[in-house]
PQR file with spaces between the fields and no chain letter, atoms N, CA, C, O and H, PARSE charges and radii, in Angstrom:
ATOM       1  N    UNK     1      19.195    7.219    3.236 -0.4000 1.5000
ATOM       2  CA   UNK     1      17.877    7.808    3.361 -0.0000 2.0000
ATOM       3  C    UNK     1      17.348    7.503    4.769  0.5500 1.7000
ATOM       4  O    UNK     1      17.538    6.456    5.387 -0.5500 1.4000
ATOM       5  N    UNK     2      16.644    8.594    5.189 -0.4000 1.5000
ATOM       6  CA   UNK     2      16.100    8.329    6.865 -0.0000 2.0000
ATOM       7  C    UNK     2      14.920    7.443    6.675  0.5500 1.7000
ATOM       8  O    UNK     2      14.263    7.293    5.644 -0.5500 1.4000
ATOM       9  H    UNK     2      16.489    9.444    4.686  0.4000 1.0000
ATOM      10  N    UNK     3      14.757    6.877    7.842 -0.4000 1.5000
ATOM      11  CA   UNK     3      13.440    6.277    7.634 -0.0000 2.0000
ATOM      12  C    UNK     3      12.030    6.472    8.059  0.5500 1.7000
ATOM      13  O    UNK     3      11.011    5.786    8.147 -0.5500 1.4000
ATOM      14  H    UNK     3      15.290    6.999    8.679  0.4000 1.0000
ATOM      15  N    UNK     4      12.385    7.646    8.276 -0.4000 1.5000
ATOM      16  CA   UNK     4      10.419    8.621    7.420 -0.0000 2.0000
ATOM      17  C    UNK     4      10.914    8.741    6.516  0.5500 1.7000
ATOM      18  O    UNK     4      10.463    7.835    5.816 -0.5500 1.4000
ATOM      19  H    UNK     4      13.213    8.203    8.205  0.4000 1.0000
ATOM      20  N    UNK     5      11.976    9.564    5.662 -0.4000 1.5000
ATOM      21  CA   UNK     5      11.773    9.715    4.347 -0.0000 2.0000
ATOM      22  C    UNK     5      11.212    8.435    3.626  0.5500 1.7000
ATOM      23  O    UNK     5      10.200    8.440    2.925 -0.5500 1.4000
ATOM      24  H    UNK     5      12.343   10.300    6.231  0.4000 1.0000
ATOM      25  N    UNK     6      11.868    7.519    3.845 -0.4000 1.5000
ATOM      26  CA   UNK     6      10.976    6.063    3.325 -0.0000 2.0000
ATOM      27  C    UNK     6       9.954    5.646    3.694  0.5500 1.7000
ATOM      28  O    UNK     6       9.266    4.942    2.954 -0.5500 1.4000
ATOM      29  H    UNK     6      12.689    7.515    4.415  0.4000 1.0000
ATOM      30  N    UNK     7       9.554    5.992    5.023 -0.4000 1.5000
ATOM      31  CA   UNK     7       8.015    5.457    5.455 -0.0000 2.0000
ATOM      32  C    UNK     7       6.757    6.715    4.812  0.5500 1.7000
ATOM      33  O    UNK     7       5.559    6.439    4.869 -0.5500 1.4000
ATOM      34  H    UNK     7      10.113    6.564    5.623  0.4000 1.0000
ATOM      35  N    UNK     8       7.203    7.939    4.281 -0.4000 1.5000
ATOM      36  CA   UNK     8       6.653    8.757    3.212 -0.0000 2.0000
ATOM      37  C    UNK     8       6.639    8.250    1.867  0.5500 1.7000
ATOM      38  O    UNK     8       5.576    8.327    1.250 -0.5500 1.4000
ATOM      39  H    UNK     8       8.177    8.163    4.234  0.4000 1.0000
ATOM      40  N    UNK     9       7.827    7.655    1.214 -0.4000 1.5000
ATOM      41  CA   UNK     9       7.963    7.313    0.329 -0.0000 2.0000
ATOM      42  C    UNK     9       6.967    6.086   -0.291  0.5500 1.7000
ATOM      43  O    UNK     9       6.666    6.089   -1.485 -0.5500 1.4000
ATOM      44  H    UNK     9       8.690    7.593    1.715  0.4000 1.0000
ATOM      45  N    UNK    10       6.525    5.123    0.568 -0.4000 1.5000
ATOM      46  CA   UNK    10       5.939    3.723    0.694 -0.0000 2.0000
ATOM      47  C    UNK    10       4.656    4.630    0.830  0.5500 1.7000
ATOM      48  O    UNK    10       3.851    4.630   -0.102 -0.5500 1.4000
ATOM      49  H    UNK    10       6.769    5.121    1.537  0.4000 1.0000
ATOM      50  N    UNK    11       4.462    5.292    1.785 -0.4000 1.5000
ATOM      51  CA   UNK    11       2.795    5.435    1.819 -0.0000 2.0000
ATOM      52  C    UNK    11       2.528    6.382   -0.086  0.5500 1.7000
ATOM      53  O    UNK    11       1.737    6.087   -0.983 -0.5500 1.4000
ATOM      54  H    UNK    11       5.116    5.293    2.541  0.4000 1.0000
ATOM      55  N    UNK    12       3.567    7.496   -0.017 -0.4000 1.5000
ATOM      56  CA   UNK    12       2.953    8.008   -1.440 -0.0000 2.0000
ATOM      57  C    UNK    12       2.583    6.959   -2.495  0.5500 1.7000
ATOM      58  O    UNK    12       1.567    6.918   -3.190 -0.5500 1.4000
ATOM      59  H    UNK    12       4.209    7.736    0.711  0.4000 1.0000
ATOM      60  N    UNK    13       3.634    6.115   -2.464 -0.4000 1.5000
ATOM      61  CA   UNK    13       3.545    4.869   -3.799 -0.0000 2.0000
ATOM      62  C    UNK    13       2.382    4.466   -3.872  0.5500 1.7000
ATOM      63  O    UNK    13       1.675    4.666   -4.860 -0.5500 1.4000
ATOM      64  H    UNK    13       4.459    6.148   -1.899  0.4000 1.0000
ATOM      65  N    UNK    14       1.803    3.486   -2.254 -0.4000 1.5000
ATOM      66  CA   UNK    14       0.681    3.109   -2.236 -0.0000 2.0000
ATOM      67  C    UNK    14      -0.729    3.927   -2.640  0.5500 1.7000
ATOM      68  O    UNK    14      -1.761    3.534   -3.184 -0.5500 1.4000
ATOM      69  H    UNK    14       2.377    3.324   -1.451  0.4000 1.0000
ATOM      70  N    UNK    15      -0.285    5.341   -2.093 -0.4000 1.5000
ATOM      71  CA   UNK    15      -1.650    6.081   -2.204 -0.0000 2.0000
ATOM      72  C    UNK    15      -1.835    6.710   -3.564  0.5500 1.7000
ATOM      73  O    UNK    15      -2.892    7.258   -3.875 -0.5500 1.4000
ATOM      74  H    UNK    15       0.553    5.661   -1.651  0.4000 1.0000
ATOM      75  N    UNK    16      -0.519    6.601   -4.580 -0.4000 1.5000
ATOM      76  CA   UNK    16      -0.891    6.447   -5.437 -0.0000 2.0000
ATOM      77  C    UNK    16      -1.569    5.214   -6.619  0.5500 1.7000
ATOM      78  O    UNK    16      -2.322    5.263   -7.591 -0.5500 1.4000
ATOM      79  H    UNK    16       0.340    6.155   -4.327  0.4000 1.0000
ATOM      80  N    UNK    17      -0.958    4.355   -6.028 -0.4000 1.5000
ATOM      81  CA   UNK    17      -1.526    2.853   -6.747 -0.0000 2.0000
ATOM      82  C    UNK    17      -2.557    2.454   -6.263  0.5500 1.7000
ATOM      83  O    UNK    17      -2.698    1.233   -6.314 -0.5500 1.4000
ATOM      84  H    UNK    17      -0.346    4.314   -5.238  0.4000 1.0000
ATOM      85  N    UNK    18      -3.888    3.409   -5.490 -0.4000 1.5000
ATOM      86  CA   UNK    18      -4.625    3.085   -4.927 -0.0000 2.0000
ATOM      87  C    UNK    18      -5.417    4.118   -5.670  0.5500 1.7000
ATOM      88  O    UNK    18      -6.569    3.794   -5.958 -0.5500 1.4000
ATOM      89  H    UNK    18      -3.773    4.402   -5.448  0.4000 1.0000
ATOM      90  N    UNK    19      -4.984    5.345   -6.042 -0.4000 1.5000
ATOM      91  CA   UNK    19      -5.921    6.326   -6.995 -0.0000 2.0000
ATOM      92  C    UNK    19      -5.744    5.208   -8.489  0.5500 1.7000
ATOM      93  O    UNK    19      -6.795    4.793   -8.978 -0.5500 1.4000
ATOM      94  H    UNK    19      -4.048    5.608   -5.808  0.4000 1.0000
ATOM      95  N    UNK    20      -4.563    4.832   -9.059 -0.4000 1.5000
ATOM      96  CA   UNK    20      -4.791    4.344  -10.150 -0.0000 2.0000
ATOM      97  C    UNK    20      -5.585    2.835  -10.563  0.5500 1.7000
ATOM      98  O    UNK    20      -5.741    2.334  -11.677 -0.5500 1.4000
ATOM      99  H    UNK    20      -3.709    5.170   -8.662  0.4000 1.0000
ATOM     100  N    UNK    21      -6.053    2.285   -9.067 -0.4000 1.5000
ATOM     101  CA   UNK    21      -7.318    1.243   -8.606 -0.0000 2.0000
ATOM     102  C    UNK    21      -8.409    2.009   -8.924  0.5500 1.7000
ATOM     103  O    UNK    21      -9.141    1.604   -9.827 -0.5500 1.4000
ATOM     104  H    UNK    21      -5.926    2.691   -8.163  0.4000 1.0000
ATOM     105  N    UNK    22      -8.670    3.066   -8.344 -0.4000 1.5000
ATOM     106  CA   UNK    22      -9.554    4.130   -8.265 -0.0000 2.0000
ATOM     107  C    UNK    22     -10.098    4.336  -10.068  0.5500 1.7000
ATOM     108  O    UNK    22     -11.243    4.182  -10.494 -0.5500 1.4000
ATOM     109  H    UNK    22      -8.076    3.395   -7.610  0.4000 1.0000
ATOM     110  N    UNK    23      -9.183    4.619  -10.652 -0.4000 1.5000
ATOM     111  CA   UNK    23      -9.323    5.338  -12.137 -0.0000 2.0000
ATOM     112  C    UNK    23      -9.463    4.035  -12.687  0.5500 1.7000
ATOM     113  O    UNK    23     -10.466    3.890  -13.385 -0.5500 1.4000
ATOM     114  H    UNK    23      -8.253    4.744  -10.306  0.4000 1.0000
ATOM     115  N    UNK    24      -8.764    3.108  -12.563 -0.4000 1.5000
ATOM     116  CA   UNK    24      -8.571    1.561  -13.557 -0.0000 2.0000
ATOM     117  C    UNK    24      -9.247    0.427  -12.719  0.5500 1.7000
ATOM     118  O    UNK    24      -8.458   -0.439  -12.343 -0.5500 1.4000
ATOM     119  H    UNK    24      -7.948    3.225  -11.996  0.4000 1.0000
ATOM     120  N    UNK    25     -10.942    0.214  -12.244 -0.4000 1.5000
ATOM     121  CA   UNK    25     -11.420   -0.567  -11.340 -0.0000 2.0000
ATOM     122  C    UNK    25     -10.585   -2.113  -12.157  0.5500 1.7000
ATOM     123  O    UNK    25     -10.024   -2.943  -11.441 -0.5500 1.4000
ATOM     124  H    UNK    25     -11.583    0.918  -12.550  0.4000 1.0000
ATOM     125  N    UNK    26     -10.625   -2.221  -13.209 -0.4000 1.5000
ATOM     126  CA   UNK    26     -10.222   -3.909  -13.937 -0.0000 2.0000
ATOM     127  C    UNK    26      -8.935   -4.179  -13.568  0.5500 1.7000
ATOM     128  O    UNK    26      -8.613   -5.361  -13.690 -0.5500 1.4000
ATOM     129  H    UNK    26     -11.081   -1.547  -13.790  0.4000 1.0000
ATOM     130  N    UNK    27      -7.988   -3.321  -13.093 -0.4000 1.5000
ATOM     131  CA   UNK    27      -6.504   -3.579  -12.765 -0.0000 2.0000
ATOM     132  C    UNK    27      -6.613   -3.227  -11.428  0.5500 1.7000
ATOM     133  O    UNK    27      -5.608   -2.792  -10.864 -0.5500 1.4000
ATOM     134  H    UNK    27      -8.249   -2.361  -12.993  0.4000 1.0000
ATOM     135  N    UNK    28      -7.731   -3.346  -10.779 -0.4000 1.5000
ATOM     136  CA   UNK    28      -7.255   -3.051   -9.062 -0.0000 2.0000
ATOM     137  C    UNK    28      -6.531   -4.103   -8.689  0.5500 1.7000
ATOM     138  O    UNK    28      -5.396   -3.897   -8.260 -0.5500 1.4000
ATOM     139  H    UNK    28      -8.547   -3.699  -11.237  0.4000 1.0000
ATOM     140  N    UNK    29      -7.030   -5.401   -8.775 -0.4000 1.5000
ATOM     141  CA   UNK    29      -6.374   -6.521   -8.310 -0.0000 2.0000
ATOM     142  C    UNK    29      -4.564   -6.100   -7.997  0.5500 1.7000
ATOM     143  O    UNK    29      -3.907   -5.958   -6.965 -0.5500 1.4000
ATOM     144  H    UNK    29      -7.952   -5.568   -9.123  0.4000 1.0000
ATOM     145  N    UNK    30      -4.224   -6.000   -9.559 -0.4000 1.5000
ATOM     146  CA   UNK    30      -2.418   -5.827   -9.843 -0.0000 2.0000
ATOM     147  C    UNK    30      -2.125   -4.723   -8.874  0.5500 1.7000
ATOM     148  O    UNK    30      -1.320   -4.949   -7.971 -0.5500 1.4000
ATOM     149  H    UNK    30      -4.758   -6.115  -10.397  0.4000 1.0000
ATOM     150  N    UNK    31      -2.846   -3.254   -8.998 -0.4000 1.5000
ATOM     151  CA   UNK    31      -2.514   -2.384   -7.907 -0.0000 2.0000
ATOM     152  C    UNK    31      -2.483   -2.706   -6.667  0.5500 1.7000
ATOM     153  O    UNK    31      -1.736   -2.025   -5.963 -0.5500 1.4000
ATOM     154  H    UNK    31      -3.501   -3.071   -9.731  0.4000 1.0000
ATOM     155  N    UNK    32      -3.253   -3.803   -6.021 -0.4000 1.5000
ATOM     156  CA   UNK    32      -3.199   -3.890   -5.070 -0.0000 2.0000
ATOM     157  C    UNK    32      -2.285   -4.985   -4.610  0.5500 1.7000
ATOM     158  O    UNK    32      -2.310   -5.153   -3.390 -0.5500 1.4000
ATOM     159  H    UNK    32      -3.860   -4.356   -6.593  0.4000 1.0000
ATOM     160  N    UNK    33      -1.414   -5.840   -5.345 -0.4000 1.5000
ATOM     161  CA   UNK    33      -0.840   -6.574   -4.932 -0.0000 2.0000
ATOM     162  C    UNK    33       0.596   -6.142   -5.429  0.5500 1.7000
ATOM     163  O    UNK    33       1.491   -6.985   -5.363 -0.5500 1.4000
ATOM     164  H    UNK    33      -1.393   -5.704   -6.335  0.4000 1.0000
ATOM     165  N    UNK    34       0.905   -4.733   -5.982 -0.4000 1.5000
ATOM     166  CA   UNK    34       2.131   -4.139   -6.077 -0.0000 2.0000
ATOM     167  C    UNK    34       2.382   -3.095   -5.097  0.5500 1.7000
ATOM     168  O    UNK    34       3.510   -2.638   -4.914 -0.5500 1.4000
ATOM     169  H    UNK    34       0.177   -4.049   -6.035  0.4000 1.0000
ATOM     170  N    UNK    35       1.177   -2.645   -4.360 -0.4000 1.5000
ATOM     171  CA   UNK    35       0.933   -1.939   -3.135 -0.0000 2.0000
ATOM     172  C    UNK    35       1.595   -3.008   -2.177  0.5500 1.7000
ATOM     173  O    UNK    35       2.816   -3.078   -2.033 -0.5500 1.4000
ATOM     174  H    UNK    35       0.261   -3.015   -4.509  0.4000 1.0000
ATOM     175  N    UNK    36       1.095   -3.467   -1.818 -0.4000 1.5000
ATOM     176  CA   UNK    36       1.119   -4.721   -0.406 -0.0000 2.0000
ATOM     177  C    UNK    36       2.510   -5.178   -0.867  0.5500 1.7000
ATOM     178  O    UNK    36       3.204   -5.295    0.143 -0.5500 1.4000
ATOM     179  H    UNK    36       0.104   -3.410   -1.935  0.4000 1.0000
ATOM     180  N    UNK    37       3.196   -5.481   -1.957 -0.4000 1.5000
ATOM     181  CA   UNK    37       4.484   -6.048   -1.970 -0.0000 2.0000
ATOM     182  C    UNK    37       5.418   -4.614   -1.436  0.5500 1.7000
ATOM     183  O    UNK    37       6.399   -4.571   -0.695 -0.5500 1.4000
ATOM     184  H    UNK    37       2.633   -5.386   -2.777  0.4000 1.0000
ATOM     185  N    UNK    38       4.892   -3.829   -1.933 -0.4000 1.5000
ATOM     186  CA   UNK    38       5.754   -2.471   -1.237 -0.0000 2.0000
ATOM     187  C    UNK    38       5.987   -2.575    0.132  0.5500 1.7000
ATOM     188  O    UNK    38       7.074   -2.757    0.681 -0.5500 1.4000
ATOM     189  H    UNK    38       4.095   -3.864   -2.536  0.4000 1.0000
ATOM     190  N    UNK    39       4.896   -2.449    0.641 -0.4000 1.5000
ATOM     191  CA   UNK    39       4.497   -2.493    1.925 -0.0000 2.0000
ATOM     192  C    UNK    39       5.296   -3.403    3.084  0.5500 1.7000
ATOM     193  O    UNK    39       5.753   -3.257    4.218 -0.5500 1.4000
ATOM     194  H    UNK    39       4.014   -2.302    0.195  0.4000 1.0000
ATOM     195  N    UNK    40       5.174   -4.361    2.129 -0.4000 1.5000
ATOM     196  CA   UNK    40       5.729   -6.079    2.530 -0.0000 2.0000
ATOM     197  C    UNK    40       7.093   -5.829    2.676  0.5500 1.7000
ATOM     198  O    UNK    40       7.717   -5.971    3.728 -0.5500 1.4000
ATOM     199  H    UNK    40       4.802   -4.479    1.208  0.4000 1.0000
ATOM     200  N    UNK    41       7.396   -5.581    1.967 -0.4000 1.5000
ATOM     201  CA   UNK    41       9.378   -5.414    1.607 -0.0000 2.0000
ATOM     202  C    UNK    41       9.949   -4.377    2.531  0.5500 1.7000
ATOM     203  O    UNK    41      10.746   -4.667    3.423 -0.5500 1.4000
ATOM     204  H    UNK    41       6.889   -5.465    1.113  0.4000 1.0000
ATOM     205  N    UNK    42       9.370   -2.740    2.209 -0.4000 1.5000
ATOM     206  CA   UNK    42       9.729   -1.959    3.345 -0.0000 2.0000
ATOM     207  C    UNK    42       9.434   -2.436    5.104  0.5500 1.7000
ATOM     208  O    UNK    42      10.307   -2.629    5.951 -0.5500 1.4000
ATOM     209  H    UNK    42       8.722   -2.505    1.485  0.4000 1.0000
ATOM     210  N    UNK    43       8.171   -2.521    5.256 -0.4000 1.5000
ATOM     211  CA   UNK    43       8.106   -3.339    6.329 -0.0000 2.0000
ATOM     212  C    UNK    43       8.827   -4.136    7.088  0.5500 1.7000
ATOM     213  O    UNK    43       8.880   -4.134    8.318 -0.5500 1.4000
ATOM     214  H    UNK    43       7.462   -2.364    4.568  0.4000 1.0000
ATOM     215  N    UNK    44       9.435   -4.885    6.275 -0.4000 1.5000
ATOM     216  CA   UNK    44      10.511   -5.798    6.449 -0.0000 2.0000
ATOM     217  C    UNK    44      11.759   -5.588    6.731  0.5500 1.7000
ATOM     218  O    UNK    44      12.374   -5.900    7.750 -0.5500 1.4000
ATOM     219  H    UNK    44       9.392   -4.887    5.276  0.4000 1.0000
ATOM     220  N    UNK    45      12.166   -4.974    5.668 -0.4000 1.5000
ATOM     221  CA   UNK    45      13.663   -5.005    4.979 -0.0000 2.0000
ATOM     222  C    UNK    45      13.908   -3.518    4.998  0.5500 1.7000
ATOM     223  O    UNK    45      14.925   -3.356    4.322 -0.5500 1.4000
ATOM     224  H    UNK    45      11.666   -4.720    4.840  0.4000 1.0000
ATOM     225  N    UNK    46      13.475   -2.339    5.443 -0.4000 1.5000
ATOM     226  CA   UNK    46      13.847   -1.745    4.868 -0.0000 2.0000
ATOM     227  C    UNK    46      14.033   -0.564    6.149  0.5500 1.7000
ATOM     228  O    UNK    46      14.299    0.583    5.791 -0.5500 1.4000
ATOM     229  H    UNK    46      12.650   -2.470    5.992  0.4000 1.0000
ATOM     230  N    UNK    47      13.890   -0.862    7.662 -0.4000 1.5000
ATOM     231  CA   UNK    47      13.735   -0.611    8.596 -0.0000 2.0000
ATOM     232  C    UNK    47      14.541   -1.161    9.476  0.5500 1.7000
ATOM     233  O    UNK    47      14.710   -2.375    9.593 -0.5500 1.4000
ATOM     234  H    UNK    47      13.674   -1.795    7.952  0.4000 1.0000
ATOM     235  N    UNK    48      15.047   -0.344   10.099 -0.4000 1.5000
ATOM     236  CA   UNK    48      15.951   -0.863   11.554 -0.0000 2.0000
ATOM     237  C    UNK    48      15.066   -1.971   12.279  0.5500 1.7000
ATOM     238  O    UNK    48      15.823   -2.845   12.702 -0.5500 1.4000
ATOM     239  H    UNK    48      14.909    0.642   10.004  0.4000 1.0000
ATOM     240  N    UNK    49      14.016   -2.191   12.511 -0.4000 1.5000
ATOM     241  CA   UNK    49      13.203   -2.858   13.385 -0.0000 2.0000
ATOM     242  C    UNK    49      11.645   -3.066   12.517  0.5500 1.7000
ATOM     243  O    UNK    49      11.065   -2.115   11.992 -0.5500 1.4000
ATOM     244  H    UNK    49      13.401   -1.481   12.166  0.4000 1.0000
ATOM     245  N    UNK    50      11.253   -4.143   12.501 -0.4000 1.5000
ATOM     246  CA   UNK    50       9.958   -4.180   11.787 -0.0000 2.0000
ATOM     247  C    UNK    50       9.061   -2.772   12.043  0.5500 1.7000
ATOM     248  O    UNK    50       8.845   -2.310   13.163 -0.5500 1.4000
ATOM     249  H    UNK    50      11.724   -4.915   12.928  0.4000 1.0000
ATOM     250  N    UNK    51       8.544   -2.133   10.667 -0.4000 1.5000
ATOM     251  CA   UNK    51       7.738   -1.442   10.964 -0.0000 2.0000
ATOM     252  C    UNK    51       5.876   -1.368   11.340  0.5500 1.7000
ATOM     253  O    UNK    51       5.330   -1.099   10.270 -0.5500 1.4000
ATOM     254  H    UNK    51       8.720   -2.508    9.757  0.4000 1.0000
ATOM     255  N    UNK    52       5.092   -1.476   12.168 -0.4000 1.5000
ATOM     256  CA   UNK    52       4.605   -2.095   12.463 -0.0000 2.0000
ATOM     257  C    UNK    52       3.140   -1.127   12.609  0.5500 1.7000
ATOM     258  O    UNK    52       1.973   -1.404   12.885 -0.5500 1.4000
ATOM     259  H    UNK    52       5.536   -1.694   13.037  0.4000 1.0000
ATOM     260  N    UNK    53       3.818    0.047   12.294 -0.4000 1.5000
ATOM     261  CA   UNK    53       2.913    1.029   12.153 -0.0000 2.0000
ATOM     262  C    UNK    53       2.976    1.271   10.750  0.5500 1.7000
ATOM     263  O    UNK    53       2.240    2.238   10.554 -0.5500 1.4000
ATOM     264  H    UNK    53       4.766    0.272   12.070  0.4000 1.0000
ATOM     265  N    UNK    54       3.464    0.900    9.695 -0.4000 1.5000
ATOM     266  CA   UNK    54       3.014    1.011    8.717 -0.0000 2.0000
ATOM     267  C    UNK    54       2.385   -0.243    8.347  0.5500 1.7000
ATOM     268  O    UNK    54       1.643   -0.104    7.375 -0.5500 1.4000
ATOM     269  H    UNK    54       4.062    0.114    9.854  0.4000 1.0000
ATOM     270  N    UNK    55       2.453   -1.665    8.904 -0.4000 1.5000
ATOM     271  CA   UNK    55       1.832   -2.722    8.153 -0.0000 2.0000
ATOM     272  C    UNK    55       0.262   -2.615    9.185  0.5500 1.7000
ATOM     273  O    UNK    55      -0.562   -3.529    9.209 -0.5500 1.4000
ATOM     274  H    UNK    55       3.056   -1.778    9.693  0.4000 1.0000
ATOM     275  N    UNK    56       0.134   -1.451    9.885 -0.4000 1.5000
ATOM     276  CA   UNK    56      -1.050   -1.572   10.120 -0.0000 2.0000
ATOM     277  C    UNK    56      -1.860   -0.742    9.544  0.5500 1.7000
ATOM     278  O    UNK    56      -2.913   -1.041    8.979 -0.5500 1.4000
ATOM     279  H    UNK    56       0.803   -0.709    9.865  0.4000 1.0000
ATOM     280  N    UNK    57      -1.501    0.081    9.640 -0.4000 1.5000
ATOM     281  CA   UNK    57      -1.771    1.360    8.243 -0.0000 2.0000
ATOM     282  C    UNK    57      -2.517    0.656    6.871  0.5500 1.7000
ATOM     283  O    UNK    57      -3.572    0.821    6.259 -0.5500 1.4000
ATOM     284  H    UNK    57      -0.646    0.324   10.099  0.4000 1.0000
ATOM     285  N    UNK    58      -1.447   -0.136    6.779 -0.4000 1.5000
ATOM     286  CA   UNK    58      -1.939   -1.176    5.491 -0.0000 2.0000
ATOM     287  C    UNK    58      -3.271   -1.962    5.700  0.5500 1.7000
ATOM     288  O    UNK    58      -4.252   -1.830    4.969 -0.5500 1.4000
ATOM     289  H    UNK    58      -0.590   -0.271    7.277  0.4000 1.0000
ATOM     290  N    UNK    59      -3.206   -2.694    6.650 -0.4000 1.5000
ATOM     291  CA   UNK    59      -3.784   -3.508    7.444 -0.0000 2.0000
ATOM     292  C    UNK    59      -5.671   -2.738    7.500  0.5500 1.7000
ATOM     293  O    UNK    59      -6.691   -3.137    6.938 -0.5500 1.4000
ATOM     294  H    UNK    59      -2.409   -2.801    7.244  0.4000 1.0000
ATOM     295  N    UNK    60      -5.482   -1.764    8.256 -0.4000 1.5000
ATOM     296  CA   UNK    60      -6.577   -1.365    8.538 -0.0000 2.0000
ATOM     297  C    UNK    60      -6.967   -0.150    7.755  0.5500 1.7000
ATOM     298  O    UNK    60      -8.188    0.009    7.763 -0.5500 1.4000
ATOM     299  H    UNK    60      -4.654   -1.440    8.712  0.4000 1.0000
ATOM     300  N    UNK    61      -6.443    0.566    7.223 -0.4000 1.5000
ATOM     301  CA   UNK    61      -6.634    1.677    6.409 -0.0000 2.0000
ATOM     302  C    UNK    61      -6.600    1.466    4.847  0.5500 1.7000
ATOM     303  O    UNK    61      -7.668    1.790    4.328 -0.5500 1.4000
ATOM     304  H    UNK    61      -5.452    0.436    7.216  0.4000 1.0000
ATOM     305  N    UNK    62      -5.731    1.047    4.047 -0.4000 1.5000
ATOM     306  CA   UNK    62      -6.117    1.105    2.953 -0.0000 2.0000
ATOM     307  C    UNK    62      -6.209   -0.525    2.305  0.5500 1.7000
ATOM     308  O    UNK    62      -6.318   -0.481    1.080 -0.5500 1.4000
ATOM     309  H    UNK    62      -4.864    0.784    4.469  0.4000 1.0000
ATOM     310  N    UNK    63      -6.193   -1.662    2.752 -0.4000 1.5000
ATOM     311  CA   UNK    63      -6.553   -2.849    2.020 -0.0000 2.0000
ATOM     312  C    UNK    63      -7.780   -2.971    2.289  0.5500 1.7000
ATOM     313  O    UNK    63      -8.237   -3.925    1.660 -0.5500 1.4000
ATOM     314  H    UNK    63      -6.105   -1.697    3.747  0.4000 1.0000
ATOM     315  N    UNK    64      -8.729   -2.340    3.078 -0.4000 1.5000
ATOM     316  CA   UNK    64     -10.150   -2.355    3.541 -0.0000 2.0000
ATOM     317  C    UNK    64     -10.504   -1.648    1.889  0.5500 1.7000
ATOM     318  O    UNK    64     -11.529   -2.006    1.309 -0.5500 1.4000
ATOM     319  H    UNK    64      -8.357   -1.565    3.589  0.4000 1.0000
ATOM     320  N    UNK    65      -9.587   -0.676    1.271 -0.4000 1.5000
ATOM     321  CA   UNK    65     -10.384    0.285    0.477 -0.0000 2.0000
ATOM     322  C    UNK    65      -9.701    0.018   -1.183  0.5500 1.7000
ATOM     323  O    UNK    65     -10.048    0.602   -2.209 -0.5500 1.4000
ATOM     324  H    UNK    65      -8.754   -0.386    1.742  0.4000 1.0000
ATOM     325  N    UNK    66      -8.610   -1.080   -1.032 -0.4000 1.5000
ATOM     326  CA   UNK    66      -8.542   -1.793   -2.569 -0.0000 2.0000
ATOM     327  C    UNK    66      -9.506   -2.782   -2.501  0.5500 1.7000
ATOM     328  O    UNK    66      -9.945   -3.062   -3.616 -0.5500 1.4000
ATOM     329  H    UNK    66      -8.328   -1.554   -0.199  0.4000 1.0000
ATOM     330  N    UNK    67     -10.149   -3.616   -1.295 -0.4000 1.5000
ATOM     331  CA   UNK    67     -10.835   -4.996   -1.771 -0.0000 2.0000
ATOM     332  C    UNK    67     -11.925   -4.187   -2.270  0.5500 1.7000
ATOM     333  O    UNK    67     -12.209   -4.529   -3.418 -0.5500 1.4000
ATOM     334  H    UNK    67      -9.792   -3.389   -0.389  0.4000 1.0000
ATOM     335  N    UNK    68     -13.092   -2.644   -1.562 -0.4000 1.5000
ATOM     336  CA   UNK    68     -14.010   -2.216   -1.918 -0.0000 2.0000
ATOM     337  C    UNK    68     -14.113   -2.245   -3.216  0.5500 1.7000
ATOM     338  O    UNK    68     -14.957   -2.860   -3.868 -0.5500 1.4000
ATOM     339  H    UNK    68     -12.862   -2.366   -0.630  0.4000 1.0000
ATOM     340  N    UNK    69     -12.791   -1.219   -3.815 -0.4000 1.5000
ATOM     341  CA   UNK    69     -12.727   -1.473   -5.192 -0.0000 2.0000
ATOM     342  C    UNK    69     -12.585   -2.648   -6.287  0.5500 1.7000
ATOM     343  O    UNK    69     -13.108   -2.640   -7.402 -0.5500 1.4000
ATOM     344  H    UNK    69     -12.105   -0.719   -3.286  0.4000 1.0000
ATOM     345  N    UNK    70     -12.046   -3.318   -5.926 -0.4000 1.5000
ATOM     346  CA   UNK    70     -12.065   -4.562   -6.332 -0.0000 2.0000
ATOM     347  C    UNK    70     -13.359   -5.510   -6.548  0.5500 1.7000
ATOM     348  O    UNK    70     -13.679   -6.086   -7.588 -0.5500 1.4000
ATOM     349  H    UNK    70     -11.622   -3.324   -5.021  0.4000 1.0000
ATOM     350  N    UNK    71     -14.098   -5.526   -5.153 -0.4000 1.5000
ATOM     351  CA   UNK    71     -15.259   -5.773   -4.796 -0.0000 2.0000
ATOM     352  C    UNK    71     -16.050   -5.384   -5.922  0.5500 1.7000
ATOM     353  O    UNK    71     -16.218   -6.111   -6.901 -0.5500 1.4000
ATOM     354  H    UNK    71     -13.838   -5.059   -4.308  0.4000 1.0000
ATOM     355  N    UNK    72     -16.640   -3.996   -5.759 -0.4000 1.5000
ATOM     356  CA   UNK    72     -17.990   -3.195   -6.490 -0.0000 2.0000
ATOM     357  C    UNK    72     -17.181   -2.850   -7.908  0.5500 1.7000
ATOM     358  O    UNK    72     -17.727   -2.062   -8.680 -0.5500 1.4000
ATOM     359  H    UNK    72     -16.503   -3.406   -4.964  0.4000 1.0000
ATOM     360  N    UNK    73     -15.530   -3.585   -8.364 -0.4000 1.5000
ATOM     361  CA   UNK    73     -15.254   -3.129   -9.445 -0.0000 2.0000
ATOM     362  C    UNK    73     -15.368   -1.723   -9.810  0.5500 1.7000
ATOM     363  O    UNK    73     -15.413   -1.310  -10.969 -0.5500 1.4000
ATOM     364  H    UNK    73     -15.086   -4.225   -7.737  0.4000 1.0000
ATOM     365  N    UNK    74     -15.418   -0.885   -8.565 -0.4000 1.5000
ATOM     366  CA   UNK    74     -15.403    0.824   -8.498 -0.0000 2.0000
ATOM     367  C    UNK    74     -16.683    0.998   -9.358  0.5500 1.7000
ATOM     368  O    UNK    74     -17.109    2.125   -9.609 -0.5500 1.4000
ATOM     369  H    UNK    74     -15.381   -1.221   -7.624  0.4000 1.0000
């Protein structure tokens, strides 16, 4: 597999486990720490060279918007 197809693959997962934070505010926590292990692993491991544009992605774009939920419990 190329690696956009996987750096697509990681963001869909997340942006879906971030709608099901969205729908399930009491299980954001778990969504968000099965997000970030995604994240974590591809990031890592799953890339010729750390990816660094996706752990910022993470970073600044959507863990700002699981703690919200988490936060105000949606």
């Amino acid at each position: 597999m190329r690696e956009k197809d996987i750096d697509f693959k990681v963001r869909d997962y997340v942006l879906n486990e971030l709608r099901f934070a969205m729908d399930n505010p009491k299980d954001a926590l778990g969504s968000r720490q099965r997000a970030y292990g995604v994240v974590f692993f591809a990031s890592n491991n799953l890339f010729e060279n750390y990816n660094e544009e996706l752990a910022n992605w993470w970073d600044k774009d959507i863990l700002p918007m699981f703690n919200t939920i988490i936060r105000r419990g949606y």
